[in-house]
N, C-alpha and C positions, 0 to 999 in steps of 0.2 A: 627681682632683686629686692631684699629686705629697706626699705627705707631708714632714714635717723628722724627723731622725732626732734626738733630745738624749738627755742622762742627765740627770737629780736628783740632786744633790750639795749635801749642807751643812758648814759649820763650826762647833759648837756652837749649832746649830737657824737660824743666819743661811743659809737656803737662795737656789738661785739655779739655773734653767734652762742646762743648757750645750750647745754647738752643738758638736761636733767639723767644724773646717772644714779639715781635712787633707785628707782624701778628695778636695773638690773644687777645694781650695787655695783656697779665696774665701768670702768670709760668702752666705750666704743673698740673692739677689735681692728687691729691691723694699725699702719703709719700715722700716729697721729699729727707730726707735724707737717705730712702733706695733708691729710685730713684737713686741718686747719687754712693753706693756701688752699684748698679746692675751694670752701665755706666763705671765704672770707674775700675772693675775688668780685668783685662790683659786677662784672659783663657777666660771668661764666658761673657765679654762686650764688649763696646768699646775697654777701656784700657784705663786709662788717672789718673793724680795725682787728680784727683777731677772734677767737675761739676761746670760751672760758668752758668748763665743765664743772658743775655744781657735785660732789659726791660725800657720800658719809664721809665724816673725820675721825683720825684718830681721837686724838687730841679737843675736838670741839664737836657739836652738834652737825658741822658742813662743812666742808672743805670744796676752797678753790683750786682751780690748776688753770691757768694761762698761757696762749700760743698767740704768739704777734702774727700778724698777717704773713710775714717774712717765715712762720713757720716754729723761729725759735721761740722755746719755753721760758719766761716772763717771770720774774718773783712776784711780784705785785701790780695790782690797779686799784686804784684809790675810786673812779667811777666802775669801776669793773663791781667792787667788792660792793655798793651801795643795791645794786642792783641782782646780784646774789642775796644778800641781806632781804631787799623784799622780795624776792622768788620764793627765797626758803622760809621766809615767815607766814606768807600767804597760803602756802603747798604744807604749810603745817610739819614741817621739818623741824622749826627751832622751836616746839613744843607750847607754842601758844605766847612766848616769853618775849617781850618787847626790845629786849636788852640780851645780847647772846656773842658765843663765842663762833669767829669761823676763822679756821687752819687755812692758810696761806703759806707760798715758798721764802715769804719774809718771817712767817712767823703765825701765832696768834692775832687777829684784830678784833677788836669788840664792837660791832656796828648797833644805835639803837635804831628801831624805825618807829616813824608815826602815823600808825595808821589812821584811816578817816574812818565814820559813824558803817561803812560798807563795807571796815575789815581788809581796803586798800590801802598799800602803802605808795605814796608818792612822793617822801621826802624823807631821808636816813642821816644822823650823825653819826659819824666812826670815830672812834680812838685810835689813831693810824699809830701809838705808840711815841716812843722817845728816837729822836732821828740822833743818825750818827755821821761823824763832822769828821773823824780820823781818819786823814788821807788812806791805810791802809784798809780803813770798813769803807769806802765809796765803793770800786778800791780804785787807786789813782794811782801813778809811776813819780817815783821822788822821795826827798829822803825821807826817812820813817819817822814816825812820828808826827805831830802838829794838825791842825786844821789849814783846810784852804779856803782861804777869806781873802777874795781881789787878788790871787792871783793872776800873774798875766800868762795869758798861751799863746804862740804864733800859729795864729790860723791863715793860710793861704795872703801870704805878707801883711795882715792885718795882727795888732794886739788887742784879743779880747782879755775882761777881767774877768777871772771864773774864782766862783764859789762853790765850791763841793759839798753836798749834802745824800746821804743815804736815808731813803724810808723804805728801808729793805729791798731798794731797787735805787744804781746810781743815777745824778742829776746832777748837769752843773749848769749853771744858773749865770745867766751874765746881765748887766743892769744898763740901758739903753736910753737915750733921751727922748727917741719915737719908734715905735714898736714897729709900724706900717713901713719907715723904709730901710727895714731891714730884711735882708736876701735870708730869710727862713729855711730854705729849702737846702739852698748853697751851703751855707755856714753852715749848718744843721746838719746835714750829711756830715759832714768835713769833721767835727769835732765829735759826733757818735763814734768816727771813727780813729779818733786821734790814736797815736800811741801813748798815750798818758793815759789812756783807759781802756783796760788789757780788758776786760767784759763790755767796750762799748757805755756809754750812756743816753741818757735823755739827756735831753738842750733845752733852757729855757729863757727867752728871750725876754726881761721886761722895764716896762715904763713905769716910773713911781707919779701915778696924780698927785695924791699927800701920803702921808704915813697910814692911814689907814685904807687907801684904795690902790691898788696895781691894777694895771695892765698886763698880759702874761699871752705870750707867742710859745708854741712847742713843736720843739721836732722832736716824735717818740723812739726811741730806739728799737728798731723791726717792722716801725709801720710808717715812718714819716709824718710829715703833717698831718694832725686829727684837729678838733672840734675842740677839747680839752682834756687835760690831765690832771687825776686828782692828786696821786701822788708828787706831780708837778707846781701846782697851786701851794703845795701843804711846802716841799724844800722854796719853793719860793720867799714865803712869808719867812724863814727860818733863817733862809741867806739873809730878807734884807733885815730883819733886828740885829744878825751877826754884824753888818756893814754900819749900820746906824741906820740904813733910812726909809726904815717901815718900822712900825709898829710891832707890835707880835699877837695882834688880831687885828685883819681886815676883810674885806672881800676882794677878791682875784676875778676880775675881768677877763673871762676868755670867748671866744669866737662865738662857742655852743651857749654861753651865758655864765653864771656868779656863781661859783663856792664862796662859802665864809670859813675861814679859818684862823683857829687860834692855834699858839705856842702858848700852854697855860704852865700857870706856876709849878705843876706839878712835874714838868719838862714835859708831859706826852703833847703829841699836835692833833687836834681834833678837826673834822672838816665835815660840814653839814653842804646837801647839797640833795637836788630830785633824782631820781630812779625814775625811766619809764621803761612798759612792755609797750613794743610797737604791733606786731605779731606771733603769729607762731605757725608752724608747718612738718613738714616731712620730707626731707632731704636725701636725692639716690645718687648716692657717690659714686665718681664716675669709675 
């Protein structure tokens, strides 16, 4: 049986199976969202929060595609795409060029990477673009039009306040006084699958230390709890300027460790943060 060739790469412990599909210019033959549950089971696979595949873009020098461990196809990862970014700048993909475009299901993102004196990359800023706040682009159930800023949703007799933010993948974001005692998993579940979000979302759980440092908990939409999310960190910062009580550059405290992210003048959100290769190997599907 012909093996799959991937590498293990994480962003602050949010790991993810990667295919280099250069080689044969085309993803992998047969299901790939079972594909992706086979790879990304911890006992029985790889082990990873999902399945990315690195392949030519139309549109840009690489192209992403993402599978949640749950199998479903993914717009966006904000640590996904960092780690893409140094795969393909390394592997000589993005043509030697520091600064480059790679094609994602959100869209265009412009990751740069910095490499060390070895021509490794261990640390990538992306331009993750301009987030979108109208209840209909998260996309969210209720009347049309406006932004959802504190929001309240009845989650299992509880009221949380939710903020809706889209970085080409929805998030809503809830503001908490301690991040530790809150039921992550429970709520988590519960509002990915609210009916006020007909696509499901991410949840994002956080603490404000001061206006320039959060705390941030996530439950990912398709994978559950992870280590961190980058796309999650970036609607974070964006909620709390929206609310008053962040800043619009901090650093996001998550489990796996520190993104820095700004909401800069220019309205795009930018988010600096490391890329690691753990391994790589040869995978015989079962």
């Amino acid at each position: 049986m012909a093996g799959i060739a991937f590498i293990k790469m994480h962003g602050l412990g949010n790991d993810y199976v990667y295919i280099d599909c250069f080689p044969a210019g085309r993803p992998p033959a047969g299901d790939l969202p079972a594909l992706a549950r086979e790879m990304s089971d911890r006992h029985r696979g790889v082990g990873g929060d999902g399945l990315i595949l690195i392949m030519p873009g139309d549109r840009a020098p690489v192209r992403m595609r993402i599978f949640n461990a749950d199998g479903s196809e993914g717009e966006m990862c904000g640590n996904g795409v960092r780690c893409v970014a140094k795969y393909a700048y390394e592997a000589g993909y993005a043509g030697g060029a520091d600064e480059f475009d790679v094609e994602t299901g959100a869209g265009v993102i412009r990751p740069r990477v910095y490499p060390g004196p070895d021509g490794r990359v261990a640390r990538v800023r992306v331009d993750m673009g301009v987030p979108r706040l109208e209840r209909e682009a998260i996309p969210m159930a209720g009347p049309p039009g406006g932004r959802v800023v504190d929001e309240p949703l009845a989650v299992d007799g509880k009221i949380l306040r939710i903020t809706a933010v889209s970085m080409g993948n929805p998030h809503a974001v809830t503001f908490v006084d301690d991040v530790e005692q809150v039921d992550v998993p429970g709520l988590g579940r519960q509002v990915e699958r609210h009916p006020a979000f007909p696509r499901r979302t991410n949840v994002e759980f956080v603490q404000v230390v001061r206006p320039d440092e959060l705390i941030m908990r996530v439950w990912e939409r398709g994978s559950g709890i992870t280590q961190a999310c980058g796309t999650g960190a970036c609607a974070t910062v964006v909620a709390g300027a929206l609310t008053g009580r962040s800043a619009r550059c901090a650093t996001v405290h998550l489990p796996g460790g520190d993104l820095d992210i700004e909401w800069a003048g220019d309205g795009h959100v930018y988010m600096t943060g490391p890329a690691v290769e753990v391994f790589r190997g040869t995978y015989l599907p079962r």
